[in-house]
N, C-alpha and C positions, 0 to 999 in steps of 0.2 A: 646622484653623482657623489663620490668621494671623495672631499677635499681634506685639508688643512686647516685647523683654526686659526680663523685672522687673530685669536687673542694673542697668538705669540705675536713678538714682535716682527724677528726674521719674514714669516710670512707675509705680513702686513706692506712691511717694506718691500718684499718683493711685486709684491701687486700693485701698491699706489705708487711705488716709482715708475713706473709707465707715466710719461708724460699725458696720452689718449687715455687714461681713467683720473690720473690726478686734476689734471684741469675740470674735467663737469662735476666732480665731486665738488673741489673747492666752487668753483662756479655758480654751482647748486643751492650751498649751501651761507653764500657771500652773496649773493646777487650780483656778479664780477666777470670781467673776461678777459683774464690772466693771457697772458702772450708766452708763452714757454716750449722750449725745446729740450729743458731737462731735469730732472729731478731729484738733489743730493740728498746722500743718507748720511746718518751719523754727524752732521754738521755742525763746525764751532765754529768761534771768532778768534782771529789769533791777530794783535792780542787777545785775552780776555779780558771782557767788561765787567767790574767788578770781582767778588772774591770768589765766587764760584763761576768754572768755567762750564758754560752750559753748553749739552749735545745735545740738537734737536736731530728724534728719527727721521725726518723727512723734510726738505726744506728747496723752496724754490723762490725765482725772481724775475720781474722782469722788470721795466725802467720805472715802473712807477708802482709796483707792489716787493713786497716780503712776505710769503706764506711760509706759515710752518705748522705740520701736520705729526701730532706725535697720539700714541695708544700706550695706555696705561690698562694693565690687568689686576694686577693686585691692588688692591684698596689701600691708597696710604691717604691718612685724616687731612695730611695738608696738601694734597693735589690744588684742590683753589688756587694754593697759594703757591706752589711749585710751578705750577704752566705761566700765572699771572706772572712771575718775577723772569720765567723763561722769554714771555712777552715784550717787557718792558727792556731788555737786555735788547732785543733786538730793533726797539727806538733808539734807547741809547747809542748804539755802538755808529748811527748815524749823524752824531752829532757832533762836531770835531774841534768847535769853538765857541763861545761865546758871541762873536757876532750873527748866527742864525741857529735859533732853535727848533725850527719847521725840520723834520726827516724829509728828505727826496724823497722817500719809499714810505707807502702806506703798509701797516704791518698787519696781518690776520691771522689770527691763528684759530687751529680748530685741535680740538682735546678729546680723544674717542675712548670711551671707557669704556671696556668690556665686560667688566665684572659690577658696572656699575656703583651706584654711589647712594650715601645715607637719605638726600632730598627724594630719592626716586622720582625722579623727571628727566622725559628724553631729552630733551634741549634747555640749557641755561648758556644766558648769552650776555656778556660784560660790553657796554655801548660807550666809550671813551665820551663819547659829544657832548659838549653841556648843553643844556634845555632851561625853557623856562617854567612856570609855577605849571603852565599846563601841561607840559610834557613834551612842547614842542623843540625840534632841536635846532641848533644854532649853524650845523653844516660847516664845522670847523676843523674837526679830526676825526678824521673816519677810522683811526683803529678801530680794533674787532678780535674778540675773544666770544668762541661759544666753544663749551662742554657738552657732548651728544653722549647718550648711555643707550645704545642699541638695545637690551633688555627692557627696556620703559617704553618702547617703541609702541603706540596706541592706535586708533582710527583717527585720534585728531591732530596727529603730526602729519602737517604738510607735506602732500606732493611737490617736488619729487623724493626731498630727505626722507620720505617715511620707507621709501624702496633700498635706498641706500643702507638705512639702517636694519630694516627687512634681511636684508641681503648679510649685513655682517654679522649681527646674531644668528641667523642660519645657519651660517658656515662653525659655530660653537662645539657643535655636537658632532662634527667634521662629515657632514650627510646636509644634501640640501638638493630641491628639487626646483630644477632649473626651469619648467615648464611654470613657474609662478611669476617671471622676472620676465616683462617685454623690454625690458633695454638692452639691446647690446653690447653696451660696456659693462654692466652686470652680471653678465654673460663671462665676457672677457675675463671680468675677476676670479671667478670660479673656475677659467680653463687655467689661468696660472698658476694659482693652488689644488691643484688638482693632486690627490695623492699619490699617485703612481710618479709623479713626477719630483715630488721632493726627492733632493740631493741628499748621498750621507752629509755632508756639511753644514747643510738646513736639520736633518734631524740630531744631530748632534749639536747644534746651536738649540734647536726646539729643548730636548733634554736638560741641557744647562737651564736657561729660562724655566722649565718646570721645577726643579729643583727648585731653584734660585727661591721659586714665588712660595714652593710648599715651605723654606725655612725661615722665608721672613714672616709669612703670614700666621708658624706656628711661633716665632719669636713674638709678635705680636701679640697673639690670642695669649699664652700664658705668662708675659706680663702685664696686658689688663685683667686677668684674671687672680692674678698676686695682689696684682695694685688695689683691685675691687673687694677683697677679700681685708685685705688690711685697713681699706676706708672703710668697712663696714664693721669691723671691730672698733676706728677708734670715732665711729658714726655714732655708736652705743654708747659713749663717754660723751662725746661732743655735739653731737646730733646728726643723726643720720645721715641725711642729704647732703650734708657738710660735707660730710667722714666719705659720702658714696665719689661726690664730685673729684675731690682731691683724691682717693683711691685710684679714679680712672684715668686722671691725668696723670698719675703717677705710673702708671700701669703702661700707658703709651709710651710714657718718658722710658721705663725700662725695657720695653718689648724693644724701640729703634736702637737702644744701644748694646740687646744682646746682637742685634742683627749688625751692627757697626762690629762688636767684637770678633763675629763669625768670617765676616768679612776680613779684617786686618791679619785674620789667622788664616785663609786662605791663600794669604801673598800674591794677590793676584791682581787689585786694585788697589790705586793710588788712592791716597787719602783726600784726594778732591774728588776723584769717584764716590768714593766712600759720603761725602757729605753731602753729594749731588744728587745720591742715590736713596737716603735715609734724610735728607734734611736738617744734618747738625752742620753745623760751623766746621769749617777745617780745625780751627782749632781743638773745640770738642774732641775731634778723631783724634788729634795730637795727643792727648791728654791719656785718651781710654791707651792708644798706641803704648805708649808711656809706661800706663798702669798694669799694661800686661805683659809686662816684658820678664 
């Protein structure tokens, strides 16, 4: 069959907003049985909680959970730490006083990377609960943060998540053979992305997103590549590993801020886009804004 890669986003959202596929996914993958009748895209909090106002792709609720389901393609260094703070934004914004700091709503979120990541491991999972020396847990806050890399997907990743992830790596290559998948809603996934059926709207969004991912990720590439090149010159004066480490750090530092300048000269997003998007400070943006005027 000929589908659509779930690595875009658009597509992704179109399929996991089906409340009948997002429920046994998160279910699945939460040990949970979420109550839901519906499924927001693009979701924020208004106001916003703190200084970046976070959009989660996919975001549901019922009286006693917060899920938010977001797909990352391009490899950006600080995803960890990007989902983790998207995370935590969504305990906060629960909290409206100092006389109770328990959330009504248990938060979960789950982080699907497509293009995968430096640990190369299918599942890494963040367990709020405190425990003791043994490891046992105390059964207090059941937040839940897990990162899934469908590319890492093995024989010893768990049924049912190892079909799910089966399933979205498959569709990469936008060819996938349905006769491997006995679940029905797996199924399902695959009829909604089906190629014949993306909208121009979808592939004109698909477009954008490729674009988008080939200029950050070539902004990226040649400023670690600058960065690396110049740690390595003053590596030879200073010592190598020195000169390499601070090269590459500086190489990151440079790649996200040509990708902030490319961005602010497209006029297209806000500069809390812009930092939401690259991980600098609003300020930051302010500043590059400023410098390129």
């Amino acid at each position: 069959m000929k589908v659509g890669s779930l690595q875009y986003g658009v597509l992704f959202k179109k399929a996991f907003c089906d409340p009948e596929i997002f429920k046994p996914f998160i279910d699945d993958f939460f040990g949970i049985d979420i109550k839901i009748d519906k499924v927001e895209t693009e979701k924020s909090f208004h106001p916003p909680v703190g200084y970046v106002n976070c959009r989660y792709d996919l975001y549901a609720e019922d009286p006693v959970n917060r899920i938010i389901l977001d797909v990352q393609h391009v490899r950006h260094f600080d995803h960890f730490h990007r989902f983790f703070y998207y995370h935590c934004i969504a305990i906060l914004e629960q909290i409206k006083n100092a006389n109770d700091y328990s959330p009504v709503q248990n938060v979960f979120t789950l982080v699907v990377l497509t293009s995968g990541d430096k640990h190369k491991k299918d599942i890494g999972i963040i367990d709020f609960d405190p425990k003791d020396l043994q490891g046992n847990s105390f059964n207090e806050i059941p937040h839940k943060i897990m990162y899934v890399c469908p590319k890492y997907v093995n024989e010893k990743t768990p049924e049912p998540l190892r079909q799910w992830l089966l399933a979205i790596n498959d569709s990469l290559d936008e060819e996938v053979d349905i006769s491997k998948y006995d679940r029905p809603v797996i199924k399902k996934i695959f009829d909604r992305i089906q190629k014949d059926d993306i909208t121009p709207d979808e592939r004109a969004a698909m477009i954008d997103e490729y674009s988008y991912g080939l200029l950050e990720q070539e902004a990226l590439e040649k400023g670690m590549k600058k960065g690396m090149e110049k740690g390595m010159e003053k590596g030879m004066e200073k010592g190598m590993e020195k000169g390499m480490e601070k090269g590459m750090e500086k190489g990151k530092e440079n790649g996200i801020k040509t990708v902030a300048m490319n961005m602010l000269s497209d006029k297209s997003y806000t500069h809390q886009q812009i930092a939401q998007m690259t991980g600098l400070s609003v300020e930051n943006v302010r500043e590059l804004a400023l410098s390129n005027e």
